[in-house]
Each structure stands twice: as C-alpha cells, then as structure tokens.
KETI-384802 format. One record per residue: y, z negated, x of N, C-alpha, C in turn; residue in one letter. Coordinates in steps of 0.02 Angstrom, whole numbers, plus 50000, padded with zeros to 5 digits. Atoms other than C-alpha are relative to their C-alpha. Last residue first. Layout:
! KETI-384802
YZXYZXYZXA...
***
This chain:
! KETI-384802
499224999150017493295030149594500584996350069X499585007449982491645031349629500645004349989X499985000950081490295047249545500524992850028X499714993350027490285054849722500215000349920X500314998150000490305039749846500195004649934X500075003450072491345036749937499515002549972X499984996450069491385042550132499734999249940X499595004450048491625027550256500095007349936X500255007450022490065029750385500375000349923X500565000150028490545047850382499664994249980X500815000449948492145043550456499375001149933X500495000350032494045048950382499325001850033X500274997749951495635044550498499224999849948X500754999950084497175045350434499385001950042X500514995649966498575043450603499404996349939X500315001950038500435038750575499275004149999X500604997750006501475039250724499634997349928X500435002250048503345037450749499565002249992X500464996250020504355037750902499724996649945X499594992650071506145033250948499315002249984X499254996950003505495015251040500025005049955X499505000849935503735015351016500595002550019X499394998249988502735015150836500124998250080X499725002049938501065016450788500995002550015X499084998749980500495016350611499984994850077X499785002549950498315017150578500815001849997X499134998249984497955022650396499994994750084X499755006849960495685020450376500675005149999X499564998149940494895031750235500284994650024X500475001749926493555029650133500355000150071X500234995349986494385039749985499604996650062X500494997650090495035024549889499395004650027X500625005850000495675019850060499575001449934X500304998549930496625036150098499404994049980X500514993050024497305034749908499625001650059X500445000350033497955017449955499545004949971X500585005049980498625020250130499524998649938X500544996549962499555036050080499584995950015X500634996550043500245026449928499745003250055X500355002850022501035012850036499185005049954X500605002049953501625026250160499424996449969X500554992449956502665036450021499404995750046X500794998850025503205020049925499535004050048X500465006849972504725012549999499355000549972X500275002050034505985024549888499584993450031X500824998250041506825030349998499874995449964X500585006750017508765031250033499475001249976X500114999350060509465049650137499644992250007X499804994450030510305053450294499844999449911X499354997949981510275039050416500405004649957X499654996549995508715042750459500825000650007X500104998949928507915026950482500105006950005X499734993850015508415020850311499965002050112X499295001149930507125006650328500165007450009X499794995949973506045003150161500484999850066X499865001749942504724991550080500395004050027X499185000250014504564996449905500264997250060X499614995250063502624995849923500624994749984X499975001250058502114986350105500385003549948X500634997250079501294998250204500304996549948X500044990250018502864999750331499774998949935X499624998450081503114978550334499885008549995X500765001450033502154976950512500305000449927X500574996950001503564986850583499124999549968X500855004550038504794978550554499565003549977X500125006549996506364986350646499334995249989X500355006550086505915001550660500174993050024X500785004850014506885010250807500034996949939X500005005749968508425023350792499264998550004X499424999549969508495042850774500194992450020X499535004050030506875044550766500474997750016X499765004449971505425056850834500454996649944X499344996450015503835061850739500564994450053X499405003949964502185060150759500395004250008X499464998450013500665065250622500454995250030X499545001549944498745063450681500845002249986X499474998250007497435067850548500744994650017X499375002049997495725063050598500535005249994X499504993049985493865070250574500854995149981X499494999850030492335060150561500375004650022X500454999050047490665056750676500814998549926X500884999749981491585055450828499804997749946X500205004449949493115064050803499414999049990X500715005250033493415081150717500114993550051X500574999149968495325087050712499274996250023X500485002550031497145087850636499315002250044X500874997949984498475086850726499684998449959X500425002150059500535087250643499265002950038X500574996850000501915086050766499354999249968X500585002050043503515083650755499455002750016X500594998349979505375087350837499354994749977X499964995349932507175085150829499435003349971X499484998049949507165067750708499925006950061X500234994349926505965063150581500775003050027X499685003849926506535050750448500045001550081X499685008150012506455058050268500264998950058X499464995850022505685075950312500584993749993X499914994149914504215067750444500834999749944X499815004449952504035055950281500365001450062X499345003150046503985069950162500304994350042X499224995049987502825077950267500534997849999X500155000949931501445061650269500715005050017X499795008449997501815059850066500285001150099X499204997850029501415079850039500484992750047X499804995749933499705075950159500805002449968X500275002449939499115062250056500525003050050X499425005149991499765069049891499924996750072X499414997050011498745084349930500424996250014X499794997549935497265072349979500745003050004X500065006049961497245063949814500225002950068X499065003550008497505080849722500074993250036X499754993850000495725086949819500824997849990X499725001050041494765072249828500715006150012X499585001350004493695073249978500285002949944X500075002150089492085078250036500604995250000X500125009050002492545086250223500054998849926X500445001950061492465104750297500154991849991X500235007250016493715107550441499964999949931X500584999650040493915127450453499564992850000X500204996550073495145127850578499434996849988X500474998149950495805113450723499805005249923X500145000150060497625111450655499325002950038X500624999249972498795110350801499494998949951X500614998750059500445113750711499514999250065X500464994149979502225109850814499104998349962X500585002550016503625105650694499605003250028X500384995449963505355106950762499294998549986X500575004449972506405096250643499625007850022X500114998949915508065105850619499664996150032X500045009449966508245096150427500045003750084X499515002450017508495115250363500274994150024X499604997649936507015118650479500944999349977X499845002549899506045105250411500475005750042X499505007449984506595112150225499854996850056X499105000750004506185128150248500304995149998X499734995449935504195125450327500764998649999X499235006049961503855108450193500475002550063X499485002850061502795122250092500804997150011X499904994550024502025130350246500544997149946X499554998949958501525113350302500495007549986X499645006250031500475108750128500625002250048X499544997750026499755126450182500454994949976X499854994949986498965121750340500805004249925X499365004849948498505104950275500235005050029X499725005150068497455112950109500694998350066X499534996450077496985125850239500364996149968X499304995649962496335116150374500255002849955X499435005649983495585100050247500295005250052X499764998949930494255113050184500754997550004X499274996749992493555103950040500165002750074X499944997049926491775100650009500915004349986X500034993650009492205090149833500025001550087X499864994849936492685071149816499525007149995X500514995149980493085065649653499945004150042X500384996849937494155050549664499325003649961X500615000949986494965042549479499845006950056X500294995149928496465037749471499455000350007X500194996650023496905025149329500115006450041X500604997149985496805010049398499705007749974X500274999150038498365003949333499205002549990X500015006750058498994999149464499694997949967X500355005549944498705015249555499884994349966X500384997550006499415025149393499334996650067X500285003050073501005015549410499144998149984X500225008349989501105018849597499934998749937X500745000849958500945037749535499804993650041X500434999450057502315038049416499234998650035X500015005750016503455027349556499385001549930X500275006349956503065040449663500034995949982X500654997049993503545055649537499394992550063X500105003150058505195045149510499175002449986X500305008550013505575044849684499724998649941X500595001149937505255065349710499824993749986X500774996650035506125067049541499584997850035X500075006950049507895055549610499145003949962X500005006149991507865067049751499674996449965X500764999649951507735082949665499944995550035X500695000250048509075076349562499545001350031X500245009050016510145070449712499645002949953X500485000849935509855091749773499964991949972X500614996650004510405098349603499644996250060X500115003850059512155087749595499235001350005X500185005749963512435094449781499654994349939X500495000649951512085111349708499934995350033X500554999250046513295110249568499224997150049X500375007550029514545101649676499285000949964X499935005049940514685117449785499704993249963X500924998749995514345131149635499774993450082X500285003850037516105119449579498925004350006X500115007949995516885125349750499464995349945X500275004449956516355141649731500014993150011X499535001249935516825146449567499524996850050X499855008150003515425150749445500464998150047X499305001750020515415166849387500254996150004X499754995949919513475171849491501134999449979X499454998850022512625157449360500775004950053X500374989750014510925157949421500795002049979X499984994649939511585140449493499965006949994X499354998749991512185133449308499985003250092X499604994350045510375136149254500875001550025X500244994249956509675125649423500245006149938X499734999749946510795111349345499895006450052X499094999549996510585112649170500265002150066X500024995550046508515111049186500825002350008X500194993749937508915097949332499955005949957X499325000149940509835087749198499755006450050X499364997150049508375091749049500625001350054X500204994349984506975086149184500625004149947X499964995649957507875071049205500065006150010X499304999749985508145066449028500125002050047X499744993650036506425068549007500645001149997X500264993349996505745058749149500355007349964X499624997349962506915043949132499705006450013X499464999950029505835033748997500695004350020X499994994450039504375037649081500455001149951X500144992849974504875028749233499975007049943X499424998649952505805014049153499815007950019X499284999050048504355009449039500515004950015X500344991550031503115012749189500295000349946X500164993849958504125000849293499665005849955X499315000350023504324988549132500025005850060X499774997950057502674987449135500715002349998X500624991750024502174985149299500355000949963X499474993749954503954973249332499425004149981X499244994650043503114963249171500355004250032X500274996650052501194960649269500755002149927X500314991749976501904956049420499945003049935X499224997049968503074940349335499595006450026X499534997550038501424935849259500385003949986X500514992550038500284937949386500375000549931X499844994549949501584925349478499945006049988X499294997450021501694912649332500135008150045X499934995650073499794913649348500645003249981X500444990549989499784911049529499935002349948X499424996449965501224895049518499625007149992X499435001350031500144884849388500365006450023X500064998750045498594886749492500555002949945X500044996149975499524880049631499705006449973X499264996349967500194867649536499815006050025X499874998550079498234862549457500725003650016X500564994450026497514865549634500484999449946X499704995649963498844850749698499835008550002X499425001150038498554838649553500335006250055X499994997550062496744842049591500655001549971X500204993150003496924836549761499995005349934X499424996549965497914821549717499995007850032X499344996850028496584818049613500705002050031X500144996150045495144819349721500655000549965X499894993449986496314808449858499505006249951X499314998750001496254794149738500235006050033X499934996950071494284795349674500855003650007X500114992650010493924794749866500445003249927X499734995849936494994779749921499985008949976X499454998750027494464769349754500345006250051X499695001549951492674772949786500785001049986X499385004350029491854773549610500554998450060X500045004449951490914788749649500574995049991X500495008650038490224802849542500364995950054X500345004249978491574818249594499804992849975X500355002850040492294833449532499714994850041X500445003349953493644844449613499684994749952X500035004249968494184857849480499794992450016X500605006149993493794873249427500564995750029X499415009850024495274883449336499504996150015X500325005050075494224900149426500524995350002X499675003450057494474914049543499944997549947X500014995450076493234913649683500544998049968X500194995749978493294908949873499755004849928X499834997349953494324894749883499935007249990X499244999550048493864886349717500475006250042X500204996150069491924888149786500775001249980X500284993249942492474881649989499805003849908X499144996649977493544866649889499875008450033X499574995150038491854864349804500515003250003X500684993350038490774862049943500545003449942X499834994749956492334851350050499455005049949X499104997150014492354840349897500205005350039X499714996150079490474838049880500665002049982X500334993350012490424834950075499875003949934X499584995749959491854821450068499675008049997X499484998350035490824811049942500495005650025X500384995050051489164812850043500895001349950X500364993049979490214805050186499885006549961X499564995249969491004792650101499965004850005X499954996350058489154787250033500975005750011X500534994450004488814786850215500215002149942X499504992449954490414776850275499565004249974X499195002350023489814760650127500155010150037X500034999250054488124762750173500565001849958X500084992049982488434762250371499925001149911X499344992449949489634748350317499705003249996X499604999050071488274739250199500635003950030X500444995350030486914740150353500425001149930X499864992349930488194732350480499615003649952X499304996950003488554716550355500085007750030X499874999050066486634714250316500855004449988X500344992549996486324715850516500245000849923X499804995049957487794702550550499705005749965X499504999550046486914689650400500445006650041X500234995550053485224694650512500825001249931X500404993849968485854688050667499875004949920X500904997449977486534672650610500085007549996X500214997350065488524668150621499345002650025X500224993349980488954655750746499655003449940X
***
C-alpha cells in the first residue's frame, strides 16, 4: 500500500505540473489577444520547458508567420492595382478628352450625313460613359490615397439637392424615369460642399443607371439630423445584396448600360468621412438607398 503522504507529494506535483500549464496558456491567450488586435511581426513567447507547451507555441507561430506572410503579399498585390489604377486613369484622360473634343466638334457639324451624325452621336454618348467611369476611378484613387480633405461649411442641402435634380431632369426623362421631388426647403447642415455634390450626383446616376418607371428623391429633418431617402423601381431583383458597397462590385440591373461598381462604394465613403451613416434596402423590384447625417456624427471642422 502506498503511504499517505508519497500520494499527497504525487497530487501536489500534478496541481503544479496543470498550474504552470495554466499560467503558460494565459501568456499565450494575452498575447494572441495583442497580435489580434494590433499590427505587428510579434510573436508568441514563452519561459517554460514543457514539451506540450513549447510544441503548440511553435506551431502557433509557424501559423502567425504564414499568415503574416499571406497579408503582406496581399498589401502588396493592393498596393500595385492602386498604382497602376491611377497610372491607367491618368494615362487615358487626355486622349479621352481629345476623342470627345472631335466628337461634340463633328456634331456642330450641320453637313454631316445623317446616318454618320447617327454613329457620331452614339460614339459621343460611350465617351461620356467611359468619362463618368474614369472620373470615379479618379476619385477612388484620391480616397486611397487619402487625399480628400472634408471641410464642412453651413450649407443648404435643399438647393444643392434641388438643383443636382434639375441637372439629371433631361436625362431621367430621356431614361422615362418619373422622378417625384419631396425636398423639405431651406435644410441648413455643416457639410462638405464637393463631397456632398458627388454624394448626391453618385445617388442620381444610380436612379439613371438602374431605375425603372418611377423614383423618388426625400430629403428631411429627423430626430436630431436630417436624412436623404432615394427609391427607385427595377426591372429585375439584386441578386447580392450585401455586396452593393463593395468597390467594383456590380449588377447590370438595367439591362441598358455596364457600371463601373463604384458609385455606391464612394457614396458610403464620402458620407462616412462626413459623419454620415448609408443604409440599402431592397424588395423585390425596389431599390432604396437612405444617407442619414446626425448631430451626434458631425466632423469636426479642421478633420478630414
């Protein structure tokens, strides 16, 4: 029979034995919660000759160091489509603006046969196209890049959105979108003036893109803020709907013309720059997109 005390010696070198375990496990969960929650090349560290512990430490480490490995190659691979995107973009600007230059000269042109003032003008409308996308890919650049900078200003957001609609009047009725206006007047709000513009151009352009019949653009105070409410119909349903915000994300949900996959992304990031929340609702043939700026969430006046 084994004595009493040789037992307690064996039972007091286990709990010793599971305790230092223990402490070993809680310096690995401490730092895995630091590696987690900042970006750094740390990794897992531990005093302890336990063959168990030292072996899953490195296997952890060997799984941080890959993973590591893979997020640089990643910021890599991001960081040459940037470049090579704003390469690309400004590399196509002037050649553009030279084609459309040619193109709206050969309209003034009253000697031009019909059929070829026919192609001219369909040649003129894909360039204005291909400008609109290339003006959205200059301004996701410029996101990227951080180089935007928010200065908000008492702006009256009925006007500015009053006349943004005015602009997009001939071409929604060319498109035979029925746009009805509820626009509460004389909404004051500190806000970024060309930021907004693009805001509310982006929000049209979308209606003009995928909108079907009939639209409707509210704007008006809520409770301690002021929202802008834009639904439109559609000629099918979204498929993937939680994909909208993502940039270059697109679904030809007209039918009529390809987008780009930017317009929503940038309304969500210049809305957020500005303090702003993007809600998207969809059901069956309808589309909603609803900006919604609160006094809690207005920037501040020297922020970017």
């Amino acid at each position: 029979m084994i004595p009493l005390a040789i037992i307690l010696v064996i039972l007091l070198a286990v709990l010793v034995y599971l305790l230092l375990i223990v402490m070993d496990l809680r310096t690995l969960i401490t730092q895995l919660k630091f590696i987690n929650q900042h970006t750094t090349n740390q990794q897992l560290k531990v005093k302890t000759r336990n063959p168990a512990v030292v072996a899953l430490t490195q296997q952890i480490n060997h799984m941080i160091a890959k993973q590591q490995a893979t997020h640089q190659h990643s910021v890599q691979t991001q960081q040459q489509l940037d470049l090579a995107i704003h390469n690309i973009s400004h590399d196509l600007r002037t050649p553009l603006t030279v084609a459309s230059g040619y193109s709206q000269l050969l309209l003034t042109n009253e000697n031009l046969p019909e059929t070829e003032h026919g192609q001219v003008s369909k040649l003129n409308q894909n360039l204005q196209t291909l400008s609109k996308h290339l003006n959205l890919l200059l301004l996701y650049n410029r996101l990227l890049e951080n180089r935007i900078t928010i200065t908000p200003k008492q702006l009256n957001l009925s006007k500015l959105l009053t006349q943004t609609c005015l602009n997009y009047y001939d071409a929604l009725q060319r498109k035979q979108i029925m746009t009805d206006l509820k626009i509460e007047p004389n909404i004051m709000w500190q806000l970024d003036e060309e930021a907004t513009t693009r805001i509310l151009q982006n929000i049209l352009g979308n209606i003009l893109d995928h909108g079907y019949q009939k639209a409707t653009i509210e704007l008006k105070h809520v409770d301690q803020g002021v929202q802008l409410t834009a639904t439109n119909q559609l000629t099918t349903p979204i498929k993937n709907f939680d994909r909208l915000l993502d940039r270059f994300y697109t679904e030809d949900l007209s039918h009529r013309e390809q987008n780009a996959g930017l317009g929503l992304y940038i309304i969500a990031e210049l809305s957020r720059m500005q303090g702003g929340q993007v809600r998207l609702n969809t059901k069956n043939l309808r589309f909603q997109i609803q900006v919604t700026f609160k006094i809690a969430n207005q920037p501040k006046k020297d922020g970017a």
